[in-house]
C-alpha positions in Angstrom: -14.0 4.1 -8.8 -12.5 3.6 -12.2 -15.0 3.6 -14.8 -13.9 2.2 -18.5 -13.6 5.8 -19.9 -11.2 6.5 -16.8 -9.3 3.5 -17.8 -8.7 4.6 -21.3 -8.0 8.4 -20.6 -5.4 7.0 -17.9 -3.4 4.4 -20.4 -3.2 6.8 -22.9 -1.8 10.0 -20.7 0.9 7.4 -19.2 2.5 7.9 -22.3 2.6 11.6 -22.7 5.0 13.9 -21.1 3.4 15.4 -17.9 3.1 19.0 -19.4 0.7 17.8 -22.1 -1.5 15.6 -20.2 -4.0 18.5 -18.8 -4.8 19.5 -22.4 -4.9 15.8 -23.7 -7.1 14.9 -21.2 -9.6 17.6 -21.4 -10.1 17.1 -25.3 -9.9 13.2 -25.1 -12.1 13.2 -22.6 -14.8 15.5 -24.7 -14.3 13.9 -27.8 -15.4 10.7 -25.9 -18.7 12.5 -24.2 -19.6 14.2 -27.2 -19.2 10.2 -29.6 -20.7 8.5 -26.6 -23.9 11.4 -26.7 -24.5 11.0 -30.0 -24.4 7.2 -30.1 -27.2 7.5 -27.1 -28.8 10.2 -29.2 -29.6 7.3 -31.5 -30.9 5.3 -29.4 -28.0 2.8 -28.3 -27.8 2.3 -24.3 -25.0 4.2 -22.7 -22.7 1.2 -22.1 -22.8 -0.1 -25.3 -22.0 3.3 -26.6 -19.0 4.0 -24.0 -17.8 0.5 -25.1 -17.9 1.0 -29.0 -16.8 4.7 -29.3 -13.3 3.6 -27.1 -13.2 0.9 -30.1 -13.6 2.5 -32.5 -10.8 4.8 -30.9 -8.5 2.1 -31.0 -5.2 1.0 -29.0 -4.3 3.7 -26.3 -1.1 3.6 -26.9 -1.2 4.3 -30.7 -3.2 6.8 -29.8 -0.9 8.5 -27.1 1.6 8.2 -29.8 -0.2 9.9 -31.9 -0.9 12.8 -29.7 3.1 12.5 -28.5 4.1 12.5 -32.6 6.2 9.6 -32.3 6.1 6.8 -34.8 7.8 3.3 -33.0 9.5 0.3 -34.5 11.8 -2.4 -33.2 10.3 -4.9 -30.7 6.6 -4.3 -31.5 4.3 -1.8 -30.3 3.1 -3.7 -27.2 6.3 -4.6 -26.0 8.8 -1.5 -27.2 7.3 1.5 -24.8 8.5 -0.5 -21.7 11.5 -1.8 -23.4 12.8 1.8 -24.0 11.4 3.0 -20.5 13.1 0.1 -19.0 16.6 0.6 -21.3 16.5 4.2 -19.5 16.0 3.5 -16.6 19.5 1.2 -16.3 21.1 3.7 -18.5 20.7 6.6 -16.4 21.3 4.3 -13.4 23.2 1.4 -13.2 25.7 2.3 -15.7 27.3 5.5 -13.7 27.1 3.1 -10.3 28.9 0.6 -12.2 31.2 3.6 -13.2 31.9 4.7 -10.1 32.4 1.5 -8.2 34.7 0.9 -11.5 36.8 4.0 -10.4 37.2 3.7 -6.6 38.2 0.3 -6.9 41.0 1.7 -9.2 41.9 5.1 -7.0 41.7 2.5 -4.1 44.1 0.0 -5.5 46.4 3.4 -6.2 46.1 3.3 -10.2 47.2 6.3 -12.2 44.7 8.6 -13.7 44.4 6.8 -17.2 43.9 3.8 -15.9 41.6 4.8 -13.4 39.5 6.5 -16.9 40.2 3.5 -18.8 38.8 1.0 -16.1 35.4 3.5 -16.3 35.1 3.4 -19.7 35.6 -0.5 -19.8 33.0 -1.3 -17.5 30.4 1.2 -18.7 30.9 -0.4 -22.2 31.0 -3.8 -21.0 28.1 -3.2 -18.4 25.8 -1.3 -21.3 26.6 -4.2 -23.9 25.1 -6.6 -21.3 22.5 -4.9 -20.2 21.1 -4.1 -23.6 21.7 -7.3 -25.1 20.1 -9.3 -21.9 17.1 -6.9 -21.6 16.6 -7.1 -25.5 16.8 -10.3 -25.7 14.1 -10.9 -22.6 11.8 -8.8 -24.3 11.7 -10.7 -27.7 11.3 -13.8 -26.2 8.3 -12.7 -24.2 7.2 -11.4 -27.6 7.3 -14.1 -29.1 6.2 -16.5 -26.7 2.8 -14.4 -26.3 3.3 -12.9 -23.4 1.2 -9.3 -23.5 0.0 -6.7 -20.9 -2.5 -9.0 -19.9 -0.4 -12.0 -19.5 -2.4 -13.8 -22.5 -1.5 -14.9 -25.9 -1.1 -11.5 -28.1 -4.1 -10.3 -30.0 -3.4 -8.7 -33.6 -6.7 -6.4 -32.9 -6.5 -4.3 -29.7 -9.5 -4.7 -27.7 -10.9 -3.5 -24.5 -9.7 -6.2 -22.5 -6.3 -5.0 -23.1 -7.0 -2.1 -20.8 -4.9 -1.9 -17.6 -7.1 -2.1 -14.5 -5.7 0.2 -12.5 -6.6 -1.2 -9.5 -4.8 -2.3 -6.7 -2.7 -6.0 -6.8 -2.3 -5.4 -10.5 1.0 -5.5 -11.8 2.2 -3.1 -14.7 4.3 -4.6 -17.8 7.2 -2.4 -16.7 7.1 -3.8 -13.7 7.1 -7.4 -14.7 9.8 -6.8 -17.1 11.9 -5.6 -14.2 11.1 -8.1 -11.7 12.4 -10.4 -14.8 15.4 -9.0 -16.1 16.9 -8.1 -12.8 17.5 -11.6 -12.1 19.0 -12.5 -15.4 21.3 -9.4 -14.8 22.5 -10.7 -11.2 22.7 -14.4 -12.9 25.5 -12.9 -15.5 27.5 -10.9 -13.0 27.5 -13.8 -10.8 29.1 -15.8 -14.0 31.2 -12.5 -15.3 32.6 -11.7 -12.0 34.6 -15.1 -12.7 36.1 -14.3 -15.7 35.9 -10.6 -16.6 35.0 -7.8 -14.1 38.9 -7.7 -12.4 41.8 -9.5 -12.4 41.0 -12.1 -10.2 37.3 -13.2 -9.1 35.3 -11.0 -6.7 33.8 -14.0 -5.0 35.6 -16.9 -3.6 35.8 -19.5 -5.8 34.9 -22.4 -3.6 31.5 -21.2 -3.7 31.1 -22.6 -7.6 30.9 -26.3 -5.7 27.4 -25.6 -4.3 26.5 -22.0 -3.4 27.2 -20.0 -6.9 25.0 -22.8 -8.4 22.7 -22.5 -5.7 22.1 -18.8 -6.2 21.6 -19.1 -9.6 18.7 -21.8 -8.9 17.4 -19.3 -6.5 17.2 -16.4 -9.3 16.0 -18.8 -11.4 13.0 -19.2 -9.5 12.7 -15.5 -8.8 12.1 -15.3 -12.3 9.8 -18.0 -12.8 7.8 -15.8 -9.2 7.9 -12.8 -11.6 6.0 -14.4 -14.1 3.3 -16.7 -11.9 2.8 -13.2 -9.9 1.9 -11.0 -13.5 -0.2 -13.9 -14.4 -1.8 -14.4 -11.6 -2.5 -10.6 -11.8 -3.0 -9.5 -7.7 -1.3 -9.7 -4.9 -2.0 -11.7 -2.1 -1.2 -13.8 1.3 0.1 -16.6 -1.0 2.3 -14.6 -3.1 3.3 -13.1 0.1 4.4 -16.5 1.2 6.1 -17.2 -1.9 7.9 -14.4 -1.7 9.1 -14.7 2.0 10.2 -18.3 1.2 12.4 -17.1 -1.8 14.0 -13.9 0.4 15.1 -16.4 2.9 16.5 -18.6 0.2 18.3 -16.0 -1.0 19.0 -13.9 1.8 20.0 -16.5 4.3 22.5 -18.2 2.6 23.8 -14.8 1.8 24.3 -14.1 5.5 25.7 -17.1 6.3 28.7 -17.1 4.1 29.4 -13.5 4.7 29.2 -14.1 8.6 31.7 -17.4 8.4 33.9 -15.6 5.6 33.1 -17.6 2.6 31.5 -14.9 0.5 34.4 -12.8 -0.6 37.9 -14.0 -2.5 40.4 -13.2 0.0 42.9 -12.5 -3.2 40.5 -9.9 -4.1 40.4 -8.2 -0.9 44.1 -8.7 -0.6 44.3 -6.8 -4.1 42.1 -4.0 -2.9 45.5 -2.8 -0.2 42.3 -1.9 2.2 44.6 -2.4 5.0 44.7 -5.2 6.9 41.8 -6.6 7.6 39.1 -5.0 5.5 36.6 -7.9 5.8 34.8 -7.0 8.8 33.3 -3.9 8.0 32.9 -4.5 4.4 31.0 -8.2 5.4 28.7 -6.0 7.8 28.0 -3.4 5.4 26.8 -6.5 2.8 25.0 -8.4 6.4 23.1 -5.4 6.5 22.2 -4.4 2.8 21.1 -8.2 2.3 18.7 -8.1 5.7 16.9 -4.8 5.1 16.6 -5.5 1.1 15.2 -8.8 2.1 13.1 -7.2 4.7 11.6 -4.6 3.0 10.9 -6.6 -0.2 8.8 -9.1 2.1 7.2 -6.3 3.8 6.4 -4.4 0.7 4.6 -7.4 -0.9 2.5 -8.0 2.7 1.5 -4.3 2.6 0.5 -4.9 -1.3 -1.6 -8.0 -0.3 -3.0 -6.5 2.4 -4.6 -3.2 0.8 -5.4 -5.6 -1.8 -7.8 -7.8 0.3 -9.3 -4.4 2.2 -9.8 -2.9 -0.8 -7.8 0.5 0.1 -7.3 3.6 -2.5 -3.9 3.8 -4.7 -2.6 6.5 -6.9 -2.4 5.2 -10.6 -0.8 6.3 -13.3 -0.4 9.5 -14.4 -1.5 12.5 -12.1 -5.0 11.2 -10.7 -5.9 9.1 -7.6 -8.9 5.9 -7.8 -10.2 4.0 -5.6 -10.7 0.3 -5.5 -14.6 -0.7 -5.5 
């Protein structure tokens, strides 16, 4: 069972690097015993003195910052330590996939050497712009629309209810802002993949008279899921009915055009020189990466609600293991 104490000693080591958390730990955790003794000492009852020493401790995350050495600015202290973990994740991941699928396209369309490099460079640049100016600007909206850890108007004075519950069904800030931005992301490749990626559109045009729109709608609401879910803050059989009825609005359309050969621009496979007919195992490959994502993120969120409702143990974060009481 997480006690308060737990939950404070957890949010700040989240924010240290893993080889300094053992030490951290063991002196956060006796500077807490020793303030909360001598508050009981002096006569105040033991939750009252676990609840004032953490305040009078302050923000966790100041704190970790404090133990890490790391002063912050830009975006604001609640919202930056997930912007930047969030910034590296796609950094150090989506950029070289966008590289490499930038490159085979190229070696597979027979380009020479420079423009196979230049073609890399181009859509690393163009990719990175994107995703930081998207994800940036995502983040200072929620700022300023008051969106916090808590999903609640943002306090000036941190205060106990900011603590993360580390329990199971509650959804990190991370992974809000991920479930957010992904969908904006997909939105503008949808629209760039008309105008910008290659010479001529990766998706068949026709699709703009219902389906592209469609899509879009569809993210849309994927987005406005992200945010009902972090607010709602658990997970359960009626998120995992929303979220079944989005995958299949999503994922069946998907499959349909792909199946009856309406997803793809045929001048872009025709500009790949892939041979004759490279659209029946590419559309399969696509079938089956749609199905199983679709699949698994349904799954995934039944498993969530489900260990929600029984009440089964979860790692949090950091290097310990709770139980939900």
């Amino acid at each position: 069972m997480t006690t308060l104490i737990d939950r404070y000693v957890f949010t700040v080591l989240r924010r240290v690097p893993e080889r300094q958390r053992p030490d951290i730990e063991r002196e956060l955790r006796a500077s807490i015993a020793d303030a909360v003794d001598s508050r009981v000492d002096g006569g105040e009852p033991e939750a009252a003195a676990i609840e004032a020493t953490l305040v009078e401790l302050g923000d966790p995350d100041k704190l970790a910052d404090g133990y890490a050495d790391r002063p912050q600015y830009l975006i604001g202290p609640d919202m930056f330590p997930v912007w930047r973990r969030l910034m590296t994740l796609f950094f150090t991941t989506v950029l070289p996939i966008v590289a490499v699928v930038a490159v085979v396209v190229k070696v597979l369309d027979g380009a020479t050497f420079g423009t196979v490099i230049g073609a890399a460079i181009s859509a690393a640049i163009t990719t990175a712009a994107h995703l930081a100016f998207w994800t940036t600007g995502i983040f200072a909206l929620l700022e300023r629309t008051g969106v916090n850890r808590g999903g609640l108007p943002m306090r000036h004075t941190w205060a106990l209810a900011d603590l993360p519950r580390y329990e199971a069904g509650f959804q990190t800030l991370g992974q809000f802002a991920a479930n957010l931005v992904w969908p904006v992301l997909l939105i503008v490749a949808l629209v760039l993949q008309q105008f910008t990626f290659f010479d001529v559109p990766v998706l068949d045009p026709a699709g703009w008279s219902f389906w592209w729109p469609y899509l879009i709608a569809v993210l849309l609401l994927e987005c406005a899921y992200a945010v009902w879910l972090f607010r709602r803050g658990a997970w359960s059989h009626t998120v995992t009915a929303v979220n079944a009825v989005l995958a299949v609005l999503s994922a069946a359309p998907m499959i349909w055009l792909l199946s009856t050969e309406q997803f793809f621009n045929p001048a872009f496979l025709g500009s790949l020189g892939w041979g004759t007919d490279p659209l029946n195992w590419l559309t399969w490959t696509v079938i089956a990466s749609v199905a199983l994502t679709a699949i698994f993120d349904v799954a995934d969120t039944a498993i969530r609600a489900e260990r929600t409702r029984r009440g089964l143990p979860h790692p949090s974060p950091g290097h310990h293991t709770v139980g939900v009481h």
